[in-house]
VMD Tcl script that draws the C-alpha trace (Angstrom):
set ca {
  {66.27 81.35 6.71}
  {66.94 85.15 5.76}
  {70.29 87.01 6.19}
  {70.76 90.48 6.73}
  {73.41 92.84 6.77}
  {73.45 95.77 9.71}
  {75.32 98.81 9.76}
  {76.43 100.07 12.56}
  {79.21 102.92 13.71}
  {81.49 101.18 15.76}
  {82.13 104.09 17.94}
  {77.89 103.83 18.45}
  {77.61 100.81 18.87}
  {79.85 97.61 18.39}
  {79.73 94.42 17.81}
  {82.16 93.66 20.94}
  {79.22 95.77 22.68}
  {76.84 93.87 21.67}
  {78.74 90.95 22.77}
  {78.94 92.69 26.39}
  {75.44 93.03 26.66}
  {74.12 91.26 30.14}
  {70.89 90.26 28.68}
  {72.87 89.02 25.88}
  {70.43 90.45 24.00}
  {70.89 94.64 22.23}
  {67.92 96.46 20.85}
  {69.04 97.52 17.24}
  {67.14 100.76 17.30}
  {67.46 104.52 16.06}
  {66.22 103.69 12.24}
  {65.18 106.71 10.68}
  {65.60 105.58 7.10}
  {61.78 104.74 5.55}
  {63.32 101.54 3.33}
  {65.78 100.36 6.10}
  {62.57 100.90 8.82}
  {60.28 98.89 5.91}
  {62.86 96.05 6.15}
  {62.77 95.94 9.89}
  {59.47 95.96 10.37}
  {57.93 93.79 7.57}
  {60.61 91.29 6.66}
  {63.47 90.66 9.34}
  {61.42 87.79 11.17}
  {62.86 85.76 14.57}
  {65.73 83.80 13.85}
  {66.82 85.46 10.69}
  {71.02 85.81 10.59}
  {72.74 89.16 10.20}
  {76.37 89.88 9.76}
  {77.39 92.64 11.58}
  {79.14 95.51 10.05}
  {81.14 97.98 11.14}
  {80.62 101.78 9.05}
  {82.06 104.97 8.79}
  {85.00 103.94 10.75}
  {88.83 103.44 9.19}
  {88.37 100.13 7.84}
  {85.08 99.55 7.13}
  {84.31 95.56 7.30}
  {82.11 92.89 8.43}
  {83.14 92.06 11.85}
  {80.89 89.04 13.00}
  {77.58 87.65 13.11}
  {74.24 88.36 15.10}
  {70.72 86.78 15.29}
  {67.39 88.62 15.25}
  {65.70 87.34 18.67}
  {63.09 89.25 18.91}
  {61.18 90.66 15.97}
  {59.82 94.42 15.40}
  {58.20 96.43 17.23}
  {57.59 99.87 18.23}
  {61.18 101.62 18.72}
  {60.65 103.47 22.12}
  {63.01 106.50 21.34}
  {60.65 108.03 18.85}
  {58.40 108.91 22.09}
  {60.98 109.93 24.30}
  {61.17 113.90 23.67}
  {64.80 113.63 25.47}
  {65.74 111.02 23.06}
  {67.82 111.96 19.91}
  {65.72 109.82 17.81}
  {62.82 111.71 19.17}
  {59.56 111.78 16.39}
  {56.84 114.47 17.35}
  {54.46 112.71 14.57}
  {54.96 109.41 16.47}
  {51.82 108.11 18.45}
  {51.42 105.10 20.67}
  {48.84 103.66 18.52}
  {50.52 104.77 15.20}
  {54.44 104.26 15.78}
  {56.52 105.53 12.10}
  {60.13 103.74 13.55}
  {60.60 99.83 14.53}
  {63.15 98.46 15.56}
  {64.52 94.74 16.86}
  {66.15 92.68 19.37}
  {69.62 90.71 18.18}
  {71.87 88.53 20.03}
  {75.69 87.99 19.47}
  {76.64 85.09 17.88}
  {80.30 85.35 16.78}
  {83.37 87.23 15.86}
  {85.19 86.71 12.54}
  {89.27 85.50 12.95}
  {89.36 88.47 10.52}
  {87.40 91.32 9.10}
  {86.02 91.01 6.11}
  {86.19 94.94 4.59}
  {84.33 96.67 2.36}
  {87.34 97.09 -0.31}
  {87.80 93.05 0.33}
  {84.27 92.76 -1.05}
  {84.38 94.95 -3.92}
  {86.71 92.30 -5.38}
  {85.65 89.35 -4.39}
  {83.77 87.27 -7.31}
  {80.28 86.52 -5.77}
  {79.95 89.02 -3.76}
  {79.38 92.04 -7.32}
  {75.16 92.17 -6.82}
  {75.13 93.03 -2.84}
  {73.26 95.56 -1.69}
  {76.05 96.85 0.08}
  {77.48 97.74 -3.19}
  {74.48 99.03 -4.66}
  {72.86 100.93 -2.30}
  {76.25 101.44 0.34}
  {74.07 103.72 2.78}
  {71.53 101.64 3.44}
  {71.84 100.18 7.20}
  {69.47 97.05 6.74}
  {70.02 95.44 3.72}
  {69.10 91.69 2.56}
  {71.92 89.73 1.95}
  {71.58 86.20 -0.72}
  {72.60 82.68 0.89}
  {75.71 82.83 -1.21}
  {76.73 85.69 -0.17}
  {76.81 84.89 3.60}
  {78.37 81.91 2.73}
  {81.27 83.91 1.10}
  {81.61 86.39 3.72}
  {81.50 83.68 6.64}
  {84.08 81.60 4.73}
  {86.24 85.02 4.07}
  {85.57 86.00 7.67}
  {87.74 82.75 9.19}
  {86.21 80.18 11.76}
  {84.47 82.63 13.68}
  {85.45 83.21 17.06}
  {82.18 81.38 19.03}
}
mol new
graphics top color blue
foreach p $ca { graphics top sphere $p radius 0.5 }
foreach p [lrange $ca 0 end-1] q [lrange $ca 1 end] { graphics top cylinder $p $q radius 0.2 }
display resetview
């Protein structure tokens, strides 16, 4: 099992909008970051966990979790010229962007925030710490564990 941590604007995209998606299912697409698109497309595999959190917002905070249902392929906004995430170097058979189908799982009792994290013994070596703009980021076993614990009996 791998965890992940995604970033998202909650004003973008949100974890209750994810939950409100009719497939159940919401493509996690728009990477234009070359490590973040690396992660995506080489490493976040079917199945993998990801804890959903909410950026650039007031509070910013883990909200909930998420599962990767379908892994990486092609992102199709990098070959839609009316699409903001439009590439003109894109090419069907050589795609630059990926991106990756996740499925709601649940909502924390509480948010766990960012400043809630900085202090909380286990959690020092994250990536969101280290590298805070990254929007994929690995995340250790022990650190989910902490967050999911912090994060109350999540809302199923």
């Amino acid at each position: 099992m791998t965890y992940w941590l995604f970033k998202s604007e909650p004003d973008e995209y949100s974890l209750q909008d994810l939950a409100a998606e009719v497939t159940g299912n919401g493509r996690w697409d728009g990477i234009r970051n070359y490590q973040a698109r690396n992660f995506l497309r080489d490493k976040v595999s079917l199945g993998d966990e990801v804890l959903f959190y909410h950026s650039a917002c007031r509070v910013p905070a883990v909200v909930g979790t998420a599962e990767v249902v379908r892994a990486a392929y092609p992102d199709p906004a990098q070959f839609d010229p009316e699409n903001k995430y439009f590439d003109p170097k894109a090419a069907d058979d050589k795609p630059r962007w990926y991106c990756v189908d996740i499925a709601w799982r649940a909502e924390f009792t509480r948010p766990v925030s960012l400043a809630e994290i900085k202090k909380h013994p286990g959690l020092e070596e994250m990536v969101l710490l280290k590298q805070g703009r990254l929007s994929i980021q690995p995340v250790q076993a022990n650190e989910w564990e902490i967050i999911v614990e912090l994060g109350g009996n999540p809302k199923q």
